[in-house]
Every structure is written in C-alpha cells, then in structure tokens.
N, CA, C, O and CB atoms as a CASP TS submission, in Angstrom:
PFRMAT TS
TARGET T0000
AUTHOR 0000-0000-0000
METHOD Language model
MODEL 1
PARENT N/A
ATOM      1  N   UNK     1      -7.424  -5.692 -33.869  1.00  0.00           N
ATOM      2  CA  UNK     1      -8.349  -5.292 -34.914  1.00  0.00           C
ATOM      3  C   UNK     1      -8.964  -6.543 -35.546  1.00  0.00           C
ATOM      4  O   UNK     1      -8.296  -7.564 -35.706  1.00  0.00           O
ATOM      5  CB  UNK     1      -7.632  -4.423 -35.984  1.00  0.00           C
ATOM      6  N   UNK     2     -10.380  -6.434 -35.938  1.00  0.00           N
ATOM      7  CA  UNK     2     -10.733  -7.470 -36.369  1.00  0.00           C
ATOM      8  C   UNK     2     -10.735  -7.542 -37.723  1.00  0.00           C
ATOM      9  O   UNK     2     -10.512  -6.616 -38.503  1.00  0.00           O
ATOM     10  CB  UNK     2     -11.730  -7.742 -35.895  1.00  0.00           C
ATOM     11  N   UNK     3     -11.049  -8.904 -38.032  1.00  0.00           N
ATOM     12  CA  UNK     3     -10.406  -9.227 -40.034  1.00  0.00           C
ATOM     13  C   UNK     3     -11.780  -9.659 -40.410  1.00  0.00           C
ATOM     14  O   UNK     3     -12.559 -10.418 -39.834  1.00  0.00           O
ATOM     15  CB  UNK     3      -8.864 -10.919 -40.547  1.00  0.00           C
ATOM     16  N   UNK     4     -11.888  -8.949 -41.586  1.00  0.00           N
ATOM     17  CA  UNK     4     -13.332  -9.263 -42.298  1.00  0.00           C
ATOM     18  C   UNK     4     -12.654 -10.781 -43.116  1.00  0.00           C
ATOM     19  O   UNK     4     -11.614 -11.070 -43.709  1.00  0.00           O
ATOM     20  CB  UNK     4     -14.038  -7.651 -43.662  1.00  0.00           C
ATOM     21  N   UNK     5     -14.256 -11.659 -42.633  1.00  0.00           N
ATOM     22  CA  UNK     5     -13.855 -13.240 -43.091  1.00  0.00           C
ATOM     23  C   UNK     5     -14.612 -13.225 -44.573  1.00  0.00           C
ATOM     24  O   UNK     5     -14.186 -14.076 -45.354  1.00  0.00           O
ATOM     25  CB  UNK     5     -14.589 -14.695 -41.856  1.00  0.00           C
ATOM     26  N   UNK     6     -15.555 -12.466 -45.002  1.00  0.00           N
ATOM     27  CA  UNK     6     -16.573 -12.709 -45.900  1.00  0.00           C
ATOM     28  C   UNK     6     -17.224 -11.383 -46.125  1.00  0.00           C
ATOM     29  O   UNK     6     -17.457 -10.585 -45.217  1.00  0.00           O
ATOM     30  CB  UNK     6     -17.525 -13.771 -45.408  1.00  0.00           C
ATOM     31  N   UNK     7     -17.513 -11.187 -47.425  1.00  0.00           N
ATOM     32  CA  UNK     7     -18.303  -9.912 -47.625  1.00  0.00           C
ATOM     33  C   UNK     7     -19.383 -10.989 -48.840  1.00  0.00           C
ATOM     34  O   UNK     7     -18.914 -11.612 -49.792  1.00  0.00           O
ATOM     35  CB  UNK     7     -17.139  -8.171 -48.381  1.00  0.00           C
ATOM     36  N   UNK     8     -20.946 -10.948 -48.424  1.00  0.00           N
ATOM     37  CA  UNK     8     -21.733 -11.071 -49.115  1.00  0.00           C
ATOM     38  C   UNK     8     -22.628  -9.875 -49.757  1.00  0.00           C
ATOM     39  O   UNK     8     -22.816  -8.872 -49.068  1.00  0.00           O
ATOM     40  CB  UNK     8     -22.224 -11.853 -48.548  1.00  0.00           C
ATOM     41  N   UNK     9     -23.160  -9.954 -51.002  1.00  0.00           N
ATOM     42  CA  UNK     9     -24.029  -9.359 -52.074  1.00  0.00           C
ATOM     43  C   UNK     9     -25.226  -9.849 -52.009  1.00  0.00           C
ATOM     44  O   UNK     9     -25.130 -10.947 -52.557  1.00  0.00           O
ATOM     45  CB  UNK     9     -23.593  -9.537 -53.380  1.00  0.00           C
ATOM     46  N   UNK    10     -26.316  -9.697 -51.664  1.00  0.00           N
ATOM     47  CA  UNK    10     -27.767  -9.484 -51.829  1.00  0.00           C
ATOM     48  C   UNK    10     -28.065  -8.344 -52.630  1.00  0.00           C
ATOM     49  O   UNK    10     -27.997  -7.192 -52.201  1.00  0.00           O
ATOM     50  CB  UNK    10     -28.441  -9.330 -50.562  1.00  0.00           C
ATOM     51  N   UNK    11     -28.553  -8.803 -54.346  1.00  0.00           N
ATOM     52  CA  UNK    11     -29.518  -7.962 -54.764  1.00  0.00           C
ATOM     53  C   UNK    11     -30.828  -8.105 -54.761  1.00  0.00           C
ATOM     54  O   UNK    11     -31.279  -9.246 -54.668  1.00  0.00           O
ATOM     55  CB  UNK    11     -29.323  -7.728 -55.725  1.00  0.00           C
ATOM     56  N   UNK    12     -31.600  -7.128 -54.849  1.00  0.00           N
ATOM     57  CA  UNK    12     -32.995  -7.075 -54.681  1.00  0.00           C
ATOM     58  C   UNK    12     -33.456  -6.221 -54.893  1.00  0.00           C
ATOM     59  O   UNK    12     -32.876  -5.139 -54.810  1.00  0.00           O
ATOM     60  CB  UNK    12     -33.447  -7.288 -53.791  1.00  0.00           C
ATOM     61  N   UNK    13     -35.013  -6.381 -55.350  1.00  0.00           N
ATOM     62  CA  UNK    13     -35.781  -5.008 -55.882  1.00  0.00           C
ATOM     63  C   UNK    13     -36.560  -4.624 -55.020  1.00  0.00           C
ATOM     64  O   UNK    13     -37.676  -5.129 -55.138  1.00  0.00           O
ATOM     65  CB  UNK    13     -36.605  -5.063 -57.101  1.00  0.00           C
ATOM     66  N   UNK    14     -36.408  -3.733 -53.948  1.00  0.00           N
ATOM     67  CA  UNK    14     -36.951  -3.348 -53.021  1.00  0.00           C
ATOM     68  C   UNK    14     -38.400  -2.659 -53.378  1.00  0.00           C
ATOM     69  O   UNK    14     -38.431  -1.565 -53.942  1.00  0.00           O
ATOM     70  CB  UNK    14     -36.024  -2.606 -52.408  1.00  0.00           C
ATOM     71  N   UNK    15     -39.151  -3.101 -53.150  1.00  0.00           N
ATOM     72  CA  UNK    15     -40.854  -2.613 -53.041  1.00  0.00           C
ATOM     73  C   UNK    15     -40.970  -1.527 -52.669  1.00  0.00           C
ATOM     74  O   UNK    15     -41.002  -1.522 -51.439  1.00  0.00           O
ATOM     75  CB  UNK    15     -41.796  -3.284 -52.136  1.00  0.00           C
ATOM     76  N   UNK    16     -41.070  -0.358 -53.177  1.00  0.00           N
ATOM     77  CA  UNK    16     -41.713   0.664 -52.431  1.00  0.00           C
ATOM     78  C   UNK    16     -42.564   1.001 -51.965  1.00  0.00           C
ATOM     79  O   UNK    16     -43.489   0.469 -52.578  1.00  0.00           O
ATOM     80  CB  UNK    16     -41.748   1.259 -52.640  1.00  0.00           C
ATOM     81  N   UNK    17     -43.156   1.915 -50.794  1.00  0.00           N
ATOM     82  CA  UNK    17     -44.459   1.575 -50.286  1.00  0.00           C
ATOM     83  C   UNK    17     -45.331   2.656 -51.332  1.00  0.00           C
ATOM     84  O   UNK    17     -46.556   2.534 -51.367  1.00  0.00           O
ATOM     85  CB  UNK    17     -44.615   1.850 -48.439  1.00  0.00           C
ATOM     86  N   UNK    18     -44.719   3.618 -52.101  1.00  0.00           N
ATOM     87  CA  UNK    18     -45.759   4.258 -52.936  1.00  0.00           C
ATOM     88  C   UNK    18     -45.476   3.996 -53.742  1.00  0.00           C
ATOM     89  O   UNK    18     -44.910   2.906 -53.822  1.00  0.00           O
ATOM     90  CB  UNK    18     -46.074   5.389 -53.028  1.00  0.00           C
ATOM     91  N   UNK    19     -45.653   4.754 -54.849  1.00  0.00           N
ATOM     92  CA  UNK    19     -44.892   4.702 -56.248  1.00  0.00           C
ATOM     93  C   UNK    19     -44.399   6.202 -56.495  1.00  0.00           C
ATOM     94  O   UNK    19     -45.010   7.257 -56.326  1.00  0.00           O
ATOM     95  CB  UNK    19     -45.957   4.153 -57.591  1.00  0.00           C
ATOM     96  N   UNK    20     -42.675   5.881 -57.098  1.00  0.00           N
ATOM     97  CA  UNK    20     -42.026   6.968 -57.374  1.00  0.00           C
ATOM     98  C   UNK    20     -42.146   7.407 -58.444  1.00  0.00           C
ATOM     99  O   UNK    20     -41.579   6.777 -59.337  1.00  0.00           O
ATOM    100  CB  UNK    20     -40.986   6.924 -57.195  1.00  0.00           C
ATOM    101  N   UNK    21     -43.011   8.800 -58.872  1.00  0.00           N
ATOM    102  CA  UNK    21     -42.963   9.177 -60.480  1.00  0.00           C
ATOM    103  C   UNK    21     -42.260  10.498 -60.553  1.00  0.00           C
ATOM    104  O   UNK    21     -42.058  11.424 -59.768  1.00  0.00           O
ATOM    105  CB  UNK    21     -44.538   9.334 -61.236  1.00  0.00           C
ATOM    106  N   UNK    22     -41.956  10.216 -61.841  1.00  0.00           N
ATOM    107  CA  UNK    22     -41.311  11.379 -62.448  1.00  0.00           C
ATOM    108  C   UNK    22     -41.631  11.693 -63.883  1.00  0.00           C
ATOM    109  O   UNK    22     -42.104  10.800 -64.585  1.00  0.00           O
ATOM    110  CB  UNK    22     -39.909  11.215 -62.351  1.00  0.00           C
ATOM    111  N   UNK    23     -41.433  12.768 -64.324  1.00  0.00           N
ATOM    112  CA  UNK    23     -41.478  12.931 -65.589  1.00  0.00           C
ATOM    113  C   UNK    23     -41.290  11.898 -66.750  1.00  0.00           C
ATOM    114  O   UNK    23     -42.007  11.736 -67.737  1.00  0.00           O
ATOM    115  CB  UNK    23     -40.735  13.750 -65.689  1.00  0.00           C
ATOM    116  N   UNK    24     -40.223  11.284 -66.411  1.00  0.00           N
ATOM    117  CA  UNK    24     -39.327   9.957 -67.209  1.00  0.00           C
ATOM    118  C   UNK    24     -40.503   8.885 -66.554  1.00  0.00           C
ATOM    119  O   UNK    24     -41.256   8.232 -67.276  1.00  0.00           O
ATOM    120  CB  UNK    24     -37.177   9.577 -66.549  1.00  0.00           C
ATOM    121  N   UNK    25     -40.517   8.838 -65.333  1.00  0.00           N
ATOM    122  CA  UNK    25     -40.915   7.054 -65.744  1.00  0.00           C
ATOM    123  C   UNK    25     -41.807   6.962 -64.011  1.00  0.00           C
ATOM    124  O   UNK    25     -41.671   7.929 -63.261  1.00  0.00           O
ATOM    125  CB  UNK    25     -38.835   5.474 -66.009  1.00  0.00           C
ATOM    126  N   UNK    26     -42.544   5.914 -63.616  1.00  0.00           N
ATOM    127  CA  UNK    26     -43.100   5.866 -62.744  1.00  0.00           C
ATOM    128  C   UNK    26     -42.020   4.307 -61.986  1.00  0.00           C
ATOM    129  O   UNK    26     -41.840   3.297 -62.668  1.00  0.00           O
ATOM    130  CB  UNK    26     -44.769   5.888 -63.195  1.00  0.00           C
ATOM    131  N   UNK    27     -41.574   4.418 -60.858  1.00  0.00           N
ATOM    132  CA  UNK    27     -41.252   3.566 -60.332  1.00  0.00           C
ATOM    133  C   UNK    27     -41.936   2.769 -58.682  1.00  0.00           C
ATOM    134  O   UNK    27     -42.152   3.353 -57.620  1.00  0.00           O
ATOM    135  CB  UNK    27     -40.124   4.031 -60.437  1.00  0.00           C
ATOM    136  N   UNK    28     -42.138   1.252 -59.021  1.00  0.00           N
ATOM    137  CA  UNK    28     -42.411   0.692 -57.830  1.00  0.00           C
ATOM    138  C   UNK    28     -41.730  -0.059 -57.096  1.00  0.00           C
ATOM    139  O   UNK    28     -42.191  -0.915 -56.341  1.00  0.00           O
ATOM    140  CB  UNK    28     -43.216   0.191 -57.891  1.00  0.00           C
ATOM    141  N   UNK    29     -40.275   0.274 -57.307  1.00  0.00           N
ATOM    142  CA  UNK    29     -39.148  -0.828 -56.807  1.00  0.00           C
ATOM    143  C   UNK    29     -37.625   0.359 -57.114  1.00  0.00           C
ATOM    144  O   UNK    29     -37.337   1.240 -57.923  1.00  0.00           O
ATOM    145  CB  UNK    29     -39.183  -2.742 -58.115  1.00  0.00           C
ATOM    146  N   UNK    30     -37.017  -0.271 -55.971  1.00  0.00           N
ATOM    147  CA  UNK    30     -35.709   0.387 -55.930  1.00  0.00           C
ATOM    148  C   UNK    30     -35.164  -0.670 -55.930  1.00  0.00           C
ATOM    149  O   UNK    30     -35.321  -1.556 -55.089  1.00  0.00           O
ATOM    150  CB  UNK    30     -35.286   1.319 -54.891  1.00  0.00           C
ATOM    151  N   UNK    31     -34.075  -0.710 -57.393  1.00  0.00           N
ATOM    152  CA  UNK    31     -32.832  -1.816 -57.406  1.00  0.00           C
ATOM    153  C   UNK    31     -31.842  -1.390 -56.193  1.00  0.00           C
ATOM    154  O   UNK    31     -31.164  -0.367 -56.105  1.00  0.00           O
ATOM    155  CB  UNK    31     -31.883  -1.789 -59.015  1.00  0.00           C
ATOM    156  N   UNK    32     -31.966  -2.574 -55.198  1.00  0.00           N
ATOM    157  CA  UNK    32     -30.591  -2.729 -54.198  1.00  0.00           C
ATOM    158  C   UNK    32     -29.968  -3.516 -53.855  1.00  0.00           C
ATOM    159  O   UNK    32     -30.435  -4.642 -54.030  1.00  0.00           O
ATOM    160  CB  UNK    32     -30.573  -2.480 -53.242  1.00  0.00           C
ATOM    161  N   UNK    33     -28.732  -3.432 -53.254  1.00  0.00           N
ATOM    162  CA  UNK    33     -27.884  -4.572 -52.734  1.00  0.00           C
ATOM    163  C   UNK    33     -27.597  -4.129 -51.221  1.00  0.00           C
ATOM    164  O   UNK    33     -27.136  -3.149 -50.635  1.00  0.00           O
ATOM    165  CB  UNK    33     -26.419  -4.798 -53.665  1.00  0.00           C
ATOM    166  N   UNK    34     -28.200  -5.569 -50.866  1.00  0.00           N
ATOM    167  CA  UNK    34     -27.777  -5.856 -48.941  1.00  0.00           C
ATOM    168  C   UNK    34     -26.049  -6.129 -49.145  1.00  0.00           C
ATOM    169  O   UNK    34     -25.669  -6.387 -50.287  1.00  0.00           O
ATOM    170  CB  UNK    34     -28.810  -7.859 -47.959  1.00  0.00           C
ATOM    171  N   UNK    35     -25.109  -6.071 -48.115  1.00  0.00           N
ATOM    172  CA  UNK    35     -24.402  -6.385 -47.831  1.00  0.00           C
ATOM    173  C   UNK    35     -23.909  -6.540 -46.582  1.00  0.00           C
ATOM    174  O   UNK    35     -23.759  -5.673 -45.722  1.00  0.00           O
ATOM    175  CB  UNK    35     -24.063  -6.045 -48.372  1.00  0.00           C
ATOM    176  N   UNK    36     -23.548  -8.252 -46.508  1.00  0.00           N
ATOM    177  CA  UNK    36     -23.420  -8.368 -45.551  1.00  0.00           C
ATOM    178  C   UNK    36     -21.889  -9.019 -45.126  1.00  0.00           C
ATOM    179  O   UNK    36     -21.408  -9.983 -45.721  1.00  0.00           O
ATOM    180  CB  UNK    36     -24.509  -8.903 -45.293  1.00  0.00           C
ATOM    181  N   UNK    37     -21.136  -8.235 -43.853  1.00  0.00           N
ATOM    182  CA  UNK    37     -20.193  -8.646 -44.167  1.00  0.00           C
ATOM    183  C   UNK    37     -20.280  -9.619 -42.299  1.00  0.00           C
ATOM    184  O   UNK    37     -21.131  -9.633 -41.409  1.00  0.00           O
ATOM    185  CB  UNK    37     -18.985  -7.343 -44.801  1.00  0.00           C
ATOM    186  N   UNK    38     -18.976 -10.253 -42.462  1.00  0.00           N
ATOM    187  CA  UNK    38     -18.873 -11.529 -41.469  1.00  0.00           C
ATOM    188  C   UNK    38     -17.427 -11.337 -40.843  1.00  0.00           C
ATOM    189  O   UNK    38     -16.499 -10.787 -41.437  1.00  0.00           O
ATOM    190  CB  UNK    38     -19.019 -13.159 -42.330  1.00  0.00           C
ATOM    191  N   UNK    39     -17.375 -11.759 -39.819  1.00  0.00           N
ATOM    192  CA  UNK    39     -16.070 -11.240 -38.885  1.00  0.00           C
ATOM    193  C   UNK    39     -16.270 -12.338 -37.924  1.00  0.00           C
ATOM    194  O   UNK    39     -16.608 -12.046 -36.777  1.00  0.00           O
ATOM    195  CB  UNK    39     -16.109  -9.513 -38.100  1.00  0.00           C
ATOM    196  N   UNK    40     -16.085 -13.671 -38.291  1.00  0.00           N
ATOM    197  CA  UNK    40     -15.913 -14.208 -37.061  1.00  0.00           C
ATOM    198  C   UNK    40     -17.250 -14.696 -36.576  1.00  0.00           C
ATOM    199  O   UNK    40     -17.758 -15.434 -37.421  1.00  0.00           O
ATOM    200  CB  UNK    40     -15.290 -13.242 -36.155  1.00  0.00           C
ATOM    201  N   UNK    41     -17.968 -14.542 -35.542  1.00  0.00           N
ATOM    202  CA  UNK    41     -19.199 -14.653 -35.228  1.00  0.00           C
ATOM    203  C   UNK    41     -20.120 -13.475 -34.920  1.00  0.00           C
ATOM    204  O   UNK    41     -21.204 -13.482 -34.336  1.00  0.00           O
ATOM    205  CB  UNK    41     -19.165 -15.405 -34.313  1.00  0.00           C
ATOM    206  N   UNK    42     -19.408 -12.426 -35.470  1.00  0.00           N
ATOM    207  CA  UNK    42     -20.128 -10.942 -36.020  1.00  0.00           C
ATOM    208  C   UNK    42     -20.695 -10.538 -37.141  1.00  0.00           C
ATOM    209  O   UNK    42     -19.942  -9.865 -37.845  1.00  0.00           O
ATOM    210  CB  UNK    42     -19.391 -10.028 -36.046  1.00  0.00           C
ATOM    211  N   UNK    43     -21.759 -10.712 -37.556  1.00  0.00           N
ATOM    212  CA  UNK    43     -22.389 -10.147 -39.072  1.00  0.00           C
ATOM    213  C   UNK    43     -22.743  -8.718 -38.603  1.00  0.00           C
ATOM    214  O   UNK    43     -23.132  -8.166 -37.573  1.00  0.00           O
ATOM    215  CB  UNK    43     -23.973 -11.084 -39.778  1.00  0.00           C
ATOM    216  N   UNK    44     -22.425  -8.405 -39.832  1.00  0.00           N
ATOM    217  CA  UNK    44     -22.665  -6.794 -39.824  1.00  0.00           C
ATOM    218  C   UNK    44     -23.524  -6.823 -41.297  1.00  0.00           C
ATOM    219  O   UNK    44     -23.452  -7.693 -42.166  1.00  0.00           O
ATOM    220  CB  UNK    44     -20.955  -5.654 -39.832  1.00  0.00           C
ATOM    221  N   UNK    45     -24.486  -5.402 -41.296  1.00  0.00           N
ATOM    222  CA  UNK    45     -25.335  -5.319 -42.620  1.00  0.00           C
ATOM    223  C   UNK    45     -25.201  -3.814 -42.893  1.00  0.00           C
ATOM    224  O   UNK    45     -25.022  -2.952 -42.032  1.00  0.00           O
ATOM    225  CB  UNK    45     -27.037  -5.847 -42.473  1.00  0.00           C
ATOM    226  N   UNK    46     -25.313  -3.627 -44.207  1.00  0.00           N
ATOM    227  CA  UNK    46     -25.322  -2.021 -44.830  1.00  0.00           C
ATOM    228  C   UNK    46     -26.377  -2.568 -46.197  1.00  0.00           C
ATOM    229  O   UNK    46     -27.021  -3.617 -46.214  1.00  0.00           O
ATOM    230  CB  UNK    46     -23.278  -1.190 -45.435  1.00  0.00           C
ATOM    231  N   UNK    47     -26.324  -1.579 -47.223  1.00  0.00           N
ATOM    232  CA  UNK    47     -27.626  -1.078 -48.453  1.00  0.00           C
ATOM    233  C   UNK    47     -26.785  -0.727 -49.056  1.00  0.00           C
ATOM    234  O   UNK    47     -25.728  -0.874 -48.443  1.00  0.00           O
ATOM    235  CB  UNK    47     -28.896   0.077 -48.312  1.00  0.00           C
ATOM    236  N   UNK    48     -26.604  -0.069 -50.545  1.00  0.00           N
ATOM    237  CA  UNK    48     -26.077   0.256 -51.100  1.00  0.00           C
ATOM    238  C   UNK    48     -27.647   0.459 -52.654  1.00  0.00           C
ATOM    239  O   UNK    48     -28.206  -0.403 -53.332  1.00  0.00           O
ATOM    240  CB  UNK    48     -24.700  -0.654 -50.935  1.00  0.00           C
ATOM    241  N   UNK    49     -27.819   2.112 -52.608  1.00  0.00           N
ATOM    242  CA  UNK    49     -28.528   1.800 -53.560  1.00  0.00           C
ATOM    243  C   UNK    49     -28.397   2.652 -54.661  1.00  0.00           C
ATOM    244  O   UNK    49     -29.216   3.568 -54.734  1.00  0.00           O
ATOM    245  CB  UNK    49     -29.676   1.690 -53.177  1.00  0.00           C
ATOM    246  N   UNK    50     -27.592   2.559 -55.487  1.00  0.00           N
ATOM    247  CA  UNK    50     -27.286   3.137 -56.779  1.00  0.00           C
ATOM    248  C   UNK    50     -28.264   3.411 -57.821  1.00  0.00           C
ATOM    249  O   UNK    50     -29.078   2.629 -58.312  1.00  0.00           O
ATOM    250  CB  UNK    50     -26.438   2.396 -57.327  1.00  0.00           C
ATOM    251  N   UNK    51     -28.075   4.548 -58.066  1.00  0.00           N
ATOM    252  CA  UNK    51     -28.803   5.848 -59.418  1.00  0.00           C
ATOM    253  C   UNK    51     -28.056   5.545 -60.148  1.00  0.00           C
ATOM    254  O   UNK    51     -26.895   5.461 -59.748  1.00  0.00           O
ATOM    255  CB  UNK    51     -28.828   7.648 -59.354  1.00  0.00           C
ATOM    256  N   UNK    52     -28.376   5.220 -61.638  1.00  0.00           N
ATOM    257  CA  UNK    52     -27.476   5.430 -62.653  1.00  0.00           C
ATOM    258  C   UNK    52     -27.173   6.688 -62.787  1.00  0.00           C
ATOM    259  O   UNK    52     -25.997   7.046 -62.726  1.00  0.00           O
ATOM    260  CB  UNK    52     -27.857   4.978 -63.780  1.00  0.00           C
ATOM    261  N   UNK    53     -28.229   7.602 -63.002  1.00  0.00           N
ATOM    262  CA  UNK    53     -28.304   9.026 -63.556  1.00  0.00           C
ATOM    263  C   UNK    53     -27.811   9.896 -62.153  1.00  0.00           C
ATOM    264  O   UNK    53     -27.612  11.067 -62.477  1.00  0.00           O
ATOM    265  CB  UNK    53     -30.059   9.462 -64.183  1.00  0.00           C
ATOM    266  N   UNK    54     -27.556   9.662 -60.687  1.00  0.00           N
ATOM    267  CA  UNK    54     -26.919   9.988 -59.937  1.00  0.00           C
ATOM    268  C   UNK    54     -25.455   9.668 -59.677  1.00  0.00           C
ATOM    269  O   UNK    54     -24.706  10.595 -59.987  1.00  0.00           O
ATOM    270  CB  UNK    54     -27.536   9.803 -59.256  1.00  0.00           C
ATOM    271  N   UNK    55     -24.890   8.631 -59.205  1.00  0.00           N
ATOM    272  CA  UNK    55     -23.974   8.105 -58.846  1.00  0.00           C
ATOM    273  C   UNK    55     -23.247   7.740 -60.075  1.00  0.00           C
ATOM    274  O   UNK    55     -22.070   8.091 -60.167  1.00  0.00           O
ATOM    275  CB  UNK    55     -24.299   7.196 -58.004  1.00  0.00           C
ATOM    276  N   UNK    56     -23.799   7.082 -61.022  1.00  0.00           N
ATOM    277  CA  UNK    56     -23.192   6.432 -62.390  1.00  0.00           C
ATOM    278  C   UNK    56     -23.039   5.273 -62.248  1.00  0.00           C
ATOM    279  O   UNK    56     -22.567   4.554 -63.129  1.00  0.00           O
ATOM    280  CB  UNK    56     -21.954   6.861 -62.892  1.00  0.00           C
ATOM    281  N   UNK    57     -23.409   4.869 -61.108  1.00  0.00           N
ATOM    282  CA  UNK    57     -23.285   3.131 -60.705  1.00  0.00           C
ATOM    283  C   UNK    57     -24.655   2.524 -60.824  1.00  0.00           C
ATOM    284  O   UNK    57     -25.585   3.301 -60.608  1.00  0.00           O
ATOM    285  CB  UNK    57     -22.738   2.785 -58.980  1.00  0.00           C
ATOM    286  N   UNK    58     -24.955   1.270 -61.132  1.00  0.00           N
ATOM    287  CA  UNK    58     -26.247   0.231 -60.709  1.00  0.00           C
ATOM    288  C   UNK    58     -25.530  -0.809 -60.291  1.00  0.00           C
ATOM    289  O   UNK    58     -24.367  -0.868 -59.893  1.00  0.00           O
ATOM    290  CB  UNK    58     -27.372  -0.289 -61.913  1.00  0.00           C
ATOM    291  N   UNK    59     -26.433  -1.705 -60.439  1.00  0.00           N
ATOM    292  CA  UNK    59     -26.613  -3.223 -59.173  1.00  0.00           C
ATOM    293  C   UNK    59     -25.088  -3.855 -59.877  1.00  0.00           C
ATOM    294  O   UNK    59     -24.173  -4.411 -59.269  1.00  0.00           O
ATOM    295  CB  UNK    59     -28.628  -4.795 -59.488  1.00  0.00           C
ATOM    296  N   UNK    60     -25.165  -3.620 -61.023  1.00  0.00           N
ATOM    297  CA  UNK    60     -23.691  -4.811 -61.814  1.00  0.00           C
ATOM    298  C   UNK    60     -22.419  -3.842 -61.383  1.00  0.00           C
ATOM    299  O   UNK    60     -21.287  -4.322 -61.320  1.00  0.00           O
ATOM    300  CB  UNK    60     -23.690  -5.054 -64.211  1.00  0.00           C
ATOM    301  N   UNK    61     -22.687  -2.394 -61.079  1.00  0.00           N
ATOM    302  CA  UNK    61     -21.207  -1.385 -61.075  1.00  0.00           C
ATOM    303  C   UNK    61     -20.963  -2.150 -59.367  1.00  0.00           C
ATOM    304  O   UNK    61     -19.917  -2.751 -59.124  1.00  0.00           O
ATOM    305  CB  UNK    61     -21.504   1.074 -61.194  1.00  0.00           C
ATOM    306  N   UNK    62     -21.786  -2.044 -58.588  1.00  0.00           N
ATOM    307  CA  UNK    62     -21.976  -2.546 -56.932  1.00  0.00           C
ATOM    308  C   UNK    62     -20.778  -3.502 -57.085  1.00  0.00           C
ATOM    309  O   UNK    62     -19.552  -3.510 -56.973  1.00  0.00           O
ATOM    310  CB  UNK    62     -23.699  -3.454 -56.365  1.00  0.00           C
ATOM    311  N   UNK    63     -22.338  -4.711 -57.566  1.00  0.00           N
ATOM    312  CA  UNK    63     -21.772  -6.572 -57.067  1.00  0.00           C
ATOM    313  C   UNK    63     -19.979  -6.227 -57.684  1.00  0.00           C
ATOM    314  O   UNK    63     -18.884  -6.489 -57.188  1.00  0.00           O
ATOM    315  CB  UNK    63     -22.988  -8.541 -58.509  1.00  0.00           C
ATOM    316  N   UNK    64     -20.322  -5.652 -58.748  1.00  0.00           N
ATOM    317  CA  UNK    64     -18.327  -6.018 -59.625  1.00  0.00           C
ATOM    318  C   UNK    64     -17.525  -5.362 -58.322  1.00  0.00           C
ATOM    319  O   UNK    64     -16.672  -6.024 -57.731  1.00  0.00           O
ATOM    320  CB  UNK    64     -17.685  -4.656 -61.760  1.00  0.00           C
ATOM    321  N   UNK    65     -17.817  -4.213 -57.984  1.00  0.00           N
ATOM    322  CA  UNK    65     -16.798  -3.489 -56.925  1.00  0.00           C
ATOM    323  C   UNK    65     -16.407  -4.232 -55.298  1.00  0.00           C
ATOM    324  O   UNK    65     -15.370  -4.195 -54.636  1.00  0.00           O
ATOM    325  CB  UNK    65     -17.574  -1.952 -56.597  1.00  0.00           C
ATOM    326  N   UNK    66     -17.944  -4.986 -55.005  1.00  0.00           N
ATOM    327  CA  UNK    66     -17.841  -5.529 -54.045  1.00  0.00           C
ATOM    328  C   UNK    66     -17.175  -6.949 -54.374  1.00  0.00           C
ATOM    329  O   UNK    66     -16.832  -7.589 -53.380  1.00  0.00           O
ATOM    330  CB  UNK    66     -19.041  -5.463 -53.446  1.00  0.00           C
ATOM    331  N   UNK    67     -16.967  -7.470 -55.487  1.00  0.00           N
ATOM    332  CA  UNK    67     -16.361  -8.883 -55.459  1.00  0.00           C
ATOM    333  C   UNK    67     -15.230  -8.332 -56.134  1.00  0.00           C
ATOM    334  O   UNK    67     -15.107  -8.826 -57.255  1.00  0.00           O
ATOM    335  CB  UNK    67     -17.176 -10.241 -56.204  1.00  0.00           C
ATOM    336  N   UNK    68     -14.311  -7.434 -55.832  1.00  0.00           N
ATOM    337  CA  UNK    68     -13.134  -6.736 -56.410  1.00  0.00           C
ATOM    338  C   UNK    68     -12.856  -6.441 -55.015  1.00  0.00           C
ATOM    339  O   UNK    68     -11.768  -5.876 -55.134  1.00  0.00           O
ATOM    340  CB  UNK    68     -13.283  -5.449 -57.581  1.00  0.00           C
ATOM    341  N   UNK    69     -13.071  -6.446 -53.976  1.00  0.00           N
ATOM    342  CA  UNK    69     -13.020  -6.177 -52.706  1.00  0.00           C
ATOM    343  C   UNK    69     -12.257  -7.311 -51.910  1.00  0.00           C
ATOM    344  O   UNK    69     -12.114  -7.220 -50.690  1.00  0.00           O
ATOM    345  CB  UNK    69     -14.368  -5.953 -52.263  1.00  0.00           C
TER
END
C-alpha cells in the first residue's frame, strides 16, 4: 500500500464562466481549494468546494481540516 508523503492546499477563487445570481447576492467566483496530494513520484489532485449555507464549511473550515490531516 502506498503512504501519502504530502497533502497540499491551493485556495482560489475560481472564475465562473457566467455569473451565479440569486435572490441574496450575484456571484462571479467560487471560493475553492485544489488539493494536491504526493505519494512518492505520484501526484494526485481533487477540489473541494464548500457552501457555508450548504455544507457549513468555507475555505478556513477546508485548509484547518486538511492541515489536521
């Protein structure tokens, strides 16, 4: 089995190609975090993109969980 050597955090405000509106608010960016993790001479990548008002998490609930990892 292989052993994760490194887990990196990329946040970023992802551009959307339209704009997301809603009642509340018009949005042109989705707060996200890349993650990328490392195994050796294997990188692997995932997203992670947190709703406050969905999930209950944002970008600071993420990075804290992923560097608690």
């Amino acid at each position: 089995m292989h052993r994760i050597d490194r887990i990196l955090a990329h946040p970023i405000d992802l551009p959307l190609r339209e704009p997301f509106e809603t009642a509340q608010r018009r949005a042109t960016t989705s707060p996200t975090v890349i993650v990328e993790l490392i195994s050796g001479e294997v990188k692997g990548y995932g997203e992670a993109t947190p709703v406050k008002y969905v999930t209950g998490e944002d970008v600071a609930t993420v990075l804290h969980d992923i560097g608690a990892a």
